[in-house]
Kinemage of the C-alpha trace (Angstrom):
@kinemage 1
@onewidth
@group {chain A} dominant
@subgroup {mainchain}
@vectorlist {calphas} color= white
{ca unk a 1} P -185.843 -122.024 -37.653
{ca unk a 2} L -186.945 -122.120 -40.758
{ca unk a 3} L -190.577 -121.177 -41.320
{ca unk a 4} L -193.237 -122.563 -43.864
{ca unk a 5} L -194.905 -120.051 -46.067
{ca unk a 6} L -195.990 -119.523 -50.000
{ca unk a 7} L -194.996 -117.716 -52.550
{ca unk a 8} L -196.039 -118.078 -56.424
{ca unk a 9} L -196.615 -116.273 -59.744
{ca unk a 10} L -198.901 -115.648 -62.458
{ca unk a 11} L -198.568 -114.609 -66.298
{ca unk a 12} L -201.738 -112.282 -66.889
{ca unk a 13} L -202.881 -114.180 -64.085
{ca unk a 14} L -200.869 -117.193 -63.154
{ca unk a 15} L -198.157 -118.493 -61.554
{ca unk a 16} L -194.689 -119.906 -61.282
{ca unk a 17} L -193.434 -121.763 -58.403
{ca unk a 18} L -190.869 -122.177 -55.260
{ca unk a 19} L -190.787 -125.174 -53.013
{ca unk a 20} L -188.245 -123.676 -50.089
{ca unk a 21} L -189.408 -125.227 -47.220
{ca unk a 22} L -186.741 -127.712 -46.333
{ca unk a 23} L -189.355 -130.288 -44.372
{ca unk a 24} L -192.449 -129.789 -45.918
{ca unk a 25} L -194.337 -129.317 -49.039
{ca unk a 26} L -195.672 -125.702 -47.940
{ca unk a 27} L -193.125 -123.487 -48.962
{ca unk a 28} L -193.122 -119.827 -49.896
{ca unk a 29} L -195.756 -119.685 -52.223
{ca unk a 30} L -198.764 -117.882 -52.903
{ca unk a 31} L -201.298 -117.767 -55.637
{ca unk a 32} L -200.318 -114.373 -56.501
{ca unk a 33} L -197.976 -113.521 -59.500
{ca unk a 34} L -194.763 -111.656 -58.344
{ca unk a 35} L -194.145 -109.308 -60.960
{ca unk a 36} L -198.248 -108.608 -60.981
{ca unk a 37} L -200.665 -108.996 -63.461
{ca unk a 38} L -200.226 -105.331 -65.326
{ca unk a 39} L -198.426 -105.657 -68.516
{ca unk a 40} L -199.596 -105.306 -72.456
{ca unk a 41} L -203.507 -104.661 -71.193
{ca unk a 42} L -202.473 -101.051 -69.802
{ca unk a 43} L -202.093 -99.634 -73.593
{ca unk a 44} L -204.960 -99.418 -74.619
{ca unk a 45} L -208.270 -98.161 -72.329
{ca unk a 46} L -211.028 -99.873 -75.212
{ca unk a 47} L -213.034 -102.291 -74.617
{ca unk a 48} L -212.853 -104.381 -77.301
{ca unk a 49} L -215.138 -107.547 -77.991
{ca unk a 50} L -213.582 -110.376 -78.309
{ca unk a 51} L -211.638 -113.725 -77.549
{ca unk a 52} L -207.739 -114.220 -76.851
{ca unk a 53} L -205.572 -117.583 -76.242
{ca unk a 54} L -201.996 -116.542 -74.933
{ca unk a 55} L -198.964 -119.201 -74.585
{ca unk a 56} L -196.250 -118.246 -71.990
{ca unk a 57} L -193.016 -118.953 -70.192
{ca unk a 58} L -191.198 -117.736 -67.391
{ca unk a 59} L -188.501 -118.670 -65.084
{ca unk a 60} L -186.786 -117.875 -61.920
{ca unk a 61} L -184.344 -119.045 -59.403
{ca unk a 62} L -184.456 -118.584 -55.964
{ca unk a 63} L -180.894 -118.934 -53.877
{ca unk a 64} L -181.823 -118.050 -50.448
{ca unk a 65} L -184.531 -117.390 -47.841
{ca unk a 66} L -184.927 -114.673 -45.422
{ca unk a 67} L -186.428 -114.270 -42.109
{ca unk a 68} L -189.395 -112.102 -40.729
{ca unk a 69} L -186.195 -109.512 -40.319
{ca unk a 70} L -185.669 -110.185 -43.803
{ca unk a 71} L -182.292 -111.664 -43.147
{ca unk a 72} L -180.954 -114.488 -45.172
{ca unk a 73} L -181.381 -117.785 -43.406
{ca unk a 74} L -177.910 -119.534 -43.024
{ca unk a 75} L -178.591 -121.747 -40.095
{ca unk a 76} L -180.977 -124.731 -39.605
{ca unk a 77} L -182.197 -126.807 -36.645
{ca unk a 78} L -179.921 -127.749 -34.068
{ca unk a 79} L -177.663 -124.424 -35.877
{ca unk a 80} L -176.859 -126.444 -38.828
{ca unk a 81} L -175.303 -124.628 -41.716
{ca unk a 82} L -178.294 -124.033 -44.333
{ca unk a 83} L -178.009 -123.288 -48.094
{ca unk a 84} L -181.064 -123.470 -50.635
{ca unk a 85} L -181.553 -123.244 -54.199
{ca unk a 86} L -184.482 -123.635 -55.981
{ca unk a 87} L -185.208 -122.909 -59.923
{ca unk a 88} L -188.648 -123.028 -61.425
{ca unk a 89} L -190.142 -122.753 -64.751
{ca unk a 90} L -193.651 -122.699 -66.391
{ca unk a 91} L -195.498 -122.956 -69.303
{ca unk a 92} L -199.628 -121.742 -69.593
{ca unk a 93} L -201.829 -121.273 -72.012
{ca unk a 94} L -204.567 -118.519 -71.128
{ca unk a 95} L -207.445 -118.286 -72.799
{ca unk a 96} L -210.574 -115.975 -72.325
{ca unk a 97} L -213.529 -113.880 -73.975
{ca unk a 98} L -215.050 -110.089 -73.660
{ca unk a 99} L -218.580 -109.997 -74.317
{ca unk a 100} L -220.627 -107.779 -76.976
{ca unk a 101} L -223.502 -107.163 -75.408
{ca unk a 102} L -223.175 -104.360 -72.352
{ca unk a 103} L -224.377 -105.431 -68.927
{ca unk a 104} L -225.135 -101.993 -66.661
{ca unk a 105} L -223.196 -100.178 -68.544
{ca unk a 106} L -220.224 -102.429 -69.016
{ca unk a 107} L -219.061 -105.872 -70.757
{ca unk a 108} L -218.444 -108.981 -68.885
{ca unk a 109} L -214.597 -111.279 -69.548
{ca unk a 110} L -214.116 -114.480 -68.644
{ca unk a 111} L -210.655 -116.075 -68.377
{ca unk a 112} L -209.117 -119.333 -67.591
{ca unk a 113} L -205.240 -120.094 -67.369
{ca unk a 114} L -203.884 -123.431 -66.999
{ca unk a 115} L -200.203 -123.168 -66.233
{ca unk a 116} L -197.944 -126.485 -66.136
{ca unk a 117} L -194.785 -126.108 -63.984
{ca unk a 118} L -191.141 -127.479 -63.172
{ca unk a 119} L -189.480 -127.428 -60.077
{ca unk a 120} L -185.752 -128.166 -59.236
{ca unk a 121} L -184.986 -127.421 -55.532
{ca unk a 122} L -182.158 -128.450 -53.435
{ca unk a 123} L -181.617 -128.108 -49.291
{ca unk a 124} L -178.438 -128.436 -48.155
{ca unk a 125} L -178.209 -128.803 -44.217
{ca unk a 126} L -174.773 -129.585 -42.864
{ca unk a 127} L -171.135 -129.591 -42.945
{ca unk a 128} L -170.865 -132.246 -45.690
{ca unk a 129} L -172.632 -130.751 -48.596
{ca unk a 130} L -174.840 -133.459 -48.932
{ca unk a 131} L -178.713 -132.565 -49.827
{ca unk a 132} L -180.885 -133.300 -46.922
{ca unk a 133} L -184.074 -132.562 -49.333
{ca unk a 134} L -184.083 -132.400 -52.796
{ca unk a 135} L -186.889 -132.015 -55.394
{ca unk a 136} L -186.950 -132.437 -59.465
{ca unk a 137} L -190.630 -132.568 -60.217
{ca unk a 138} L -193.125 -131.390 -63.044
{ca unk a 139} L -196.558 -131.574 -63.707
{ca unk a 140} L -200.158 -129.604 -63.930
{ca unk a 141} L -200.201 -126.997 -61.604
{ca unk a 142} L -203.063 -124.988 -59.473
{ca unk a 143} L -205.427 -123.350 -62.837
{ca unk a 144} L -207.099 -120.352 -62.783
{ca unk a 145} L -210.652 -119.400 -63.459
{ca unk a 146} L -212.019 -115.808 -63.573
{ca unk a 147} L -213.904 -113.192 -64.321
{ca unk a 148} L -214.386 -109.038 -64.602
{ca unk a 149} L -217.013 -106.630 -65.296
{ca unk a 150} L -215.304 -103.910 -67.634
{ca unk a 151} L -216.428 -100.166 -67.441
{ca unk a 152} L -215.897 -97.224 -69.874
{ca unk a 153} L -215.133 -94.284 -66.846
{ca unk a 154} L -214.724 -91.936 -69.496
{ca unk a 155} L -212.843 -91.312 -73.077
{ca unk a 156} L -209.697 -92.296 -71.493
{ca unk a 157} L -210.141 -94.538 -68.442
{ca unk a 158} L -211.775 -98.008 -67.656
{ca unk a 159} L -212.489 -99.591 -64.697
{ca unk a 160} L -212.664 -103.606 -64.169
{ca unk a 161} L -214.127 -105.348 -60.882
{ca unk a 162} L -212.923 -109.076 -61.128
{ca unk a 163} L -213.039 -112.285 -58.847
{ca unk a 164} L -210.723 -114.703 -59.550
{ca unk a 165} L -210.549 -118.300 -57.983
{ca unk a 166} L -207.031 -120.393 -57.813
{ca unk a 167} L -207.876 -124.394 -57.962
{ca unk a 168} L -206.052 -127.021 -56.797
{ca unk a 169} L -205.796 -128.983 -59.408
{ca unk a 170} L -201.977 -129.221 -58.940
{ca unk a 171} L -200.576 -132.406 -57.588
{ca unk a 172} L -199.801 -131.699 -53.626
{ca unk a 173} L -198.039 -134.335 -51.289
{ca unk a 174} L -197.025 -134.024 -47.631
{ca unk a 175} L -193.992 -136.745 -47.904
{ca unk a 176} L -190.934 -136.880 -51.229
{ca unk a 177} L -189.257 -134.012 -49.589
{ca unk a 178} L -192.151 -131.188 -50.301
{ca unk a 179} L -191.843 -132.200 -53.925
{ca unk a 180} L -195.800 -130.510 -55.032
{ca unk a 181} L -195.994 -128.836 -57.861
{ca unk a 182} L -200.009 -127.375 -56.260
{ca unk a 183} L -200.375 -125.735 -53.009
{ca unk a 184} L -203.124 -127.720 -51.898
{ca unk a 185} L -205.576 -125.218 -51.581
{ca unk a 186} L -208.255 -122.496 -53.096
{ca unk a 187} L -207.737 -118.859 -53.473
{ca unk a 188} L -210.237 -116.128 -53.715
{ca unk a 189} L -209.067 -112.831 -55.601
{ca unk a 190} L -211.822 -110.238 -55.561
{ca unk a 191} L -210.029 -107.218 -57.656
{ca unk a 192} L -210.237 -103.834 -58.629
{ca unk a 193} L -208.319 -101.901 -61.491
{ca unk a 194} L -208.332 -98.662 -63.537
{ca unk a 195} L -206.176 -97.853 -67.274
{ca unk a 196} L -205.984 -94.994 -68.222
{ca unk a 197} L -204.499 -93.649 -71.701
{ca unk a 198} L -203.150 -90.051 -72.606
{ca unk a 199} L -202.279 -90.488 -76.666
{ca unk a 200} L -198.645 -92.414 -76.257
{ca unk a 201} L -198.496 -92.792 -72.321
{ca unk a 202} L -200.665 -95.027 -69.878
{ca unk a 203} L -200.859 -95.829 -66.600
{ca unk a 204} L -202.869 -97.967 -64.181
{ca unk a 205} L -203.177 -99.988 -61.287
{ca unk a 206} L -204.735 -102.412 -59.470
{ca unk a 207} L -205.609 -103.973 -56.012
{ca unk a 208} L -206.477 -107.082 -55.085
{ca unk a 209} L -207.426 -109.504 -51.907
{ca unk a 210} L -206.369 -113.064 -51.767
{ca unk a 211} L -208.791 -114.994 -49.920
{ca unk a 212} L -206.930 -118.718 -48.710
{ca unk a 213} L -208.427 -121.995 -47.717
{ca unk a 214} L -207.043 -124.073 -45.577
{ca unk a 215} L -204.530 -126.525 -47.060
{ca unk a 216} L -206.381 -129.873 -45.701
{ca unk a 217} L -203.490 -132.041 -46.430
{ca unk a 218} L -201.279 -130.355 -44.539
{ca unk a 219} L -203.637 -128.956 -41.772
{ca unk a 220} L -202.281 -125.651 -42.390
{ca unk a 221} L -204.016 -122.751 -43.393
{ca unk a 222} L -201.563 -119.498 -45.104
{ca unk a 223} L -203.133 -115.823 -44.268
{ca unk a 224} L -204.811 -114.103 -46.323
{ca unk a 225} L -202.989 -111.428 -48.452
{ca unk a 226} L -203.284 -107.666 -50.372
{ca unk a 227} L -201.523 -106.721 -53.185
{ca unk a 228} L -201.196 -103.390 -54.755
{ca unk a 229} L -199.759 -102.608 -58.543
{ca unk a 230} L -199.288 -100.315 -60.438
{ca unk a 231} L -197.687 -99.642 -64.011
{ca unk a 232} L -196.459 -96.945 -66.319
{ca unk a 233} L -195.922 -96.985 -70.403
{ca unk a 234} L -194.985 -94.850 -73.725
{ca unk a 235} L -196.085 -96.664 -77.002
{ca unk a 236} L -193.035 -95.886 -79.570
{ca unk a 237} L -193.086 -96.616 -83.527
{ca unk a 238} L -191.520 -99.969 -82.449
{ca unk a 239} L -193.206 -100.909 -79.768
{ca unk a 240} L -194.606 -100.202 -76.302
{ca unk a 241} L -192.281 -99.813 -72.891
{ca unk a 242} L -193.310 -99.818 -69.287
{ca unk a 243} L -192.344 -99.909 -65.731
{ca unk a 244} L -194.720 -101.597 -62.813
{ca unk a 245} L -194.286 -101.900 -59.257
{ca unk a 246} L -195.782 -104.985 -57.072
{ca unk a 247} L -195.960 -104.609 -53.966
{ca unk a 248} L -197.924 -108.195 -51.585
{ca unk a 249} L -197.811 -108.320 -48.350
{ca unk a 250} L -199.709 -110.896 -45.655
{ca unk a 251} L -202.144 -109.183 -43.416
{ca unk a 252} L -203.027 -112.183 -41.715
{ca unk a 253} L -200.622 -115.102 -39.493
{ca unk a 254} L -200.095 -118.528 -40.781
{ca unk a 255} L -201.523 -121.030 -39.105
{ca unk a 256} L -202.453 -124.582 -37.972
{ca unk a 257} L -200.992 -127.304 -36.303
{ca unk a 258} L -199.200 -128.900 -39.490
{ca unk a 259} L -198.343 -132.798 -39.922
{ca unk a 260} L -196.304 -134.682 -37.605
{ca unk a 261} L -193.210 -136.677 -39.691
{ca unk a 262} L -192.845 -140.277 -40.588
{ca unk a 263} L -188.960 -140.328 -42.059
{ca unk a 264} L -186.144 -139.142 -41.071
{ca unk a 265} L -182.625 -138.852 -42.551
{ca unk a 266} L -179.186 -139.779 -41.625
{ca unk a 267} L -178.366 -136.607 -39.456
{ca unk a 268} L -181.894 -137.599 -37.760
{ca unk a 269} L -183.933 -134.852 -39.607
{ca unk a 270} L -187.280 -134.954 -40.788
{ca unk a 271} L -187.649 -135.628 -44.697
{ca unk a 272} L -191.739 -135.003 -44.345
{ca unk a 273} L -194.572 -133.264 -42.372
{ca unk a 274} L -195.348 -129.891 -42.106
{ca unk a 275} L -194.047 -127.709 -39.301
{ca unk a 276} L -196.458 -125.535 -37.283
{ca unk a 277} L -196.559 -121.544 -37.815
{ca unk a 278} L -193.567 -119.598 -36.266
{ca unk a 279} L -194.988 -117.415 -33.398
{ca unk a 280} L -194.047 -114.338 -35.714
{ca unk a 281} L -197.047 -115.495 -38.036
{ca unk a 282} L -194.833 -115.812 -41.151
{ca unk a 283} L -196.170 -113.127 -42.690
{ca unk a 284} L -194.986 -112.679 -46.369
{ca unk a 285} L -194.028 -109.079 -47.573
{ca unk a 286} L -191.966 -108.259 -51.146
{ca unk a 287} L -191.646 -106.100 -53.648
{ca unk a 288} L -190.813 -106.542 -57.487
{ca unk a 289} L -189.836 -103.734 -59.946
{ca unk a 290} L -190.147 -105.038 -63.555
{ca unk a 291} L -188.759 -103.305 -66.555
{ca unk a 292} L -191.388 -104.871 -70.022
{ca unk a 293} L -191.296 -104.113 -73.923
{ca unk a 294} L -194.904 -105.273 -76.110
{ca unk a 295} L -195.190 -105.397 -79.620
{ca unk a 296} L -197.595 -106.030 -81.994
{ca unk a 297} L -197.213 -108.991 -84.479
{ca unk a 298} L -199.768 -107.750 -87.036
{ca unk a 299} L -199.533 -110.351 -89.323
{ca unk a 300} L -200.795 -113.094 -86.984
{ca unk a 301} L -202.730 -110.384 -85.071
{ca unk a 302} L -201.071 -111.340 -82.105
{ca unk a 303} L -199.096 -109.286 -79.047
{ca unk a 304} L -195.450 -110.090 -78.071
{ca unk a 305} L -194.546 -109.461 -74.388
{ca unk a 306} L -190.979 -109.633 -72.646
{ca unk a 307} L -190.474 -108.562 -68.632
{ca unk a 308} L -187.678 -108.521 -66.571
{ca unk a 309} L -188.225 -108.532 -63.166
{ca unk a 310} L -186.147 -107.854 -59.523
{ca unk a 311} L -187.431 -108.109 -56.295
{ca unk a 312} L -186.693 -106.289 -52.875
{ca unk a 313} L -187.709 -105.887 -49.493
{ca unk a 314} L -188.037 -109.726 -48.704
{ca unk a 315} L -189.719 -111.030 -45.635
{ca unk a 316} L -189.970 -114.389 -44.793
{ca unk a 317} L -189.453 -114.990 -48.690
{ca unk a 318} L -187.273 -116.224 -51.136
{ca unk a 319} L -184.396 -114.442 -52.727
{ca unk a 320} L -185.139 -114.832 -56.252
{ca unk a 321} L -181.870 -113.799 -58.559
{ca unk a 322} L -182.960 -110.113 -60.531
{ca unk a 323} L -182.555 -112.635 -63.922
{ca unk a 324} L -186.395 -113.674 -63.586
{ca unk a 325} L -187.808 -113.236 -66.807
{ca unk a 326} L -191.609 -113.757 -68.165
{ca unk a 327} L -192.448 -113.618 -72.368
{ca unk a 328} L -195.812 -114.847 -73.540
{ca unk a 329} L -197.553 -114.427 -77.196
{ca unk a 330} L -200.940 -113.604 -77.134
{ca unk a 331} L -203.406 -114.017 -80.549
{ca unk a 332} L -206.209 -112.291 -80.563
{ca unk a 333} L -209.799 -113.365 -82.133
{ca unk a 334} L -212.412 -110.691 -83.303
């Protein structure tokens, strides 16, 4: 059976989107990015005063959805032949500031990303190759508000302690065929992170709770989560090239009772509602590897950023194609 989970993305800290439930508008999504949130910040270990706005785009396509074995799901309800394929895109803009005065020791950031988001999913239960739920929507999606106290450790290495809340600001709806660009509810990310900078080479990493509300809508409620990154770079005469590692995995079930449906289609198949957890919990678990090049563009004192990204060891996830790609430009302000 197909389970109902949540998976989703961030730039620096935001996301990019997968509806792959088949029945409901839960699906595979979190409010976690899945290549991380490491990238162009682990060059430098400064602190430097200051504001930034960033504009960004990524996109990814998801072709199939594994089980809490992390096989790929090819039968429905009632052993129906199942297929799936889902692309999403988004575009944010991020903006945020890094105080000049020093508060115990350290300066204080503020950030907020507002990320808008296409989706362009199609189920395909049965022998005829017809879609039995389809989605083509766009819209605002869930923004991002947050904060960090920055540290100088030493001559090398800072520390950051941030908490980060995901809104629901995105548009969430139970019937259409799960076509929601938002999840329908909060996330909590208390975080913790550490750069580091040896002349050319840096690395860092960073963990980080998510903290989940219950989706009201939907009456179901997705466990709370822990992610764990960490990066590696070499800044060359053209530019800067790194390596990171996300890993997110669920540490607590799904659950809930969900929504009972209203509609059904011709094969006699609910179009809406929200199943009820699997008794496995549908705990999410992946990892992403992403390969990323930054470079500065000094004369509109700005940072170019390009990431490729693959992802592995799927549980009750999506199979997202290794073509996913992120690139964002990011001025900075004195």
């Amino acid at each position: 059976m197909i389970s109902i989970k949540t998976l989703k993305n961030i730039l620096i800290f935001l996301p990019l989107t997968f509806s792959t439930s088949i029945f409901a508008a839960e699906g595979f999504r979190t409010h976690f990015a899945s290549a991380g949130t490491l990238g162009e910040n682990i060059f430098t270990s400064d602190i430097k005063p200051g504001g930034f706005i960033g504009l960004g785009y990524k996109k990814a396509t998801a072709e199939a959805v594994t089980d809490s074995l992390g096989n790929q799901i090819t039968k429905g309800p009632y052993g129906l032949p199942f297929s799936y394929k889902s692309t999403g895109s988004m575009q944010y803009v991020s903006a945020g500031y890094t105080s000049e005065e020093r508060y115990a020791e350290g300066n204080l950031s503020v950030i907020m990303t507002i990320p808008f988001s296409s989706i362009d999913k199609k189920v395909i239960l049965g022998e005829n190759n017809l879609p039995n739920s389809s989605a083509d929507v766009s819209g605002l999606d869930d923004i991002e508000i947050g904060g960090a106290w920055d540290y100088k450790k030493s001559l090398d290495t800072k520390y950051s302690t941030g908490l980060a809340l995901t809104t629901k600001t995105g548009g969430y709806q139970i019937g259409y065929n799960g076509a929601s660009i938002g999840q329908g509810y909060y996330t909590l990310k208390p975080s913790f992170s550490s750069i580091t900078q040896h002349g050319a080479a840096s690395y860092a990493y960073k963990a980080t709770l998510g903290l989940n509300t219950k989706n009201s809508y939907a009456n179901y409620r997705s466990g709370n989560l822990f992610s764990l990154e960490a990066a590696i770079g070499y800044k060359t005469v053209l530019g800067a090239l790194g390596l990171k590692v996300h890993m997110l995995q669920q540490i607590q079930n799904d659950s809930g009772s969900g929504v009972a449906y209203t509609a059904l289609n011709s094969f006699g198949l609910p179009l809406n509602g929200v199943t009820a957890p699997n008794a496995d919990g549908n705990r999410l678990k992946y990892t992403t590897a992403t390969v990323f090049f930054a470079a500065p563009v000094s004369v509109i004192n700005s940072i170019f950023y390009i990431g490729f990204t693959a992802m592995r060891n799927k549980i009750n996830a999506p199979v997202v194609q290794d073509r996913y790609f992120e690139m964002r430009l990011t001025r900075l302000f004195d």
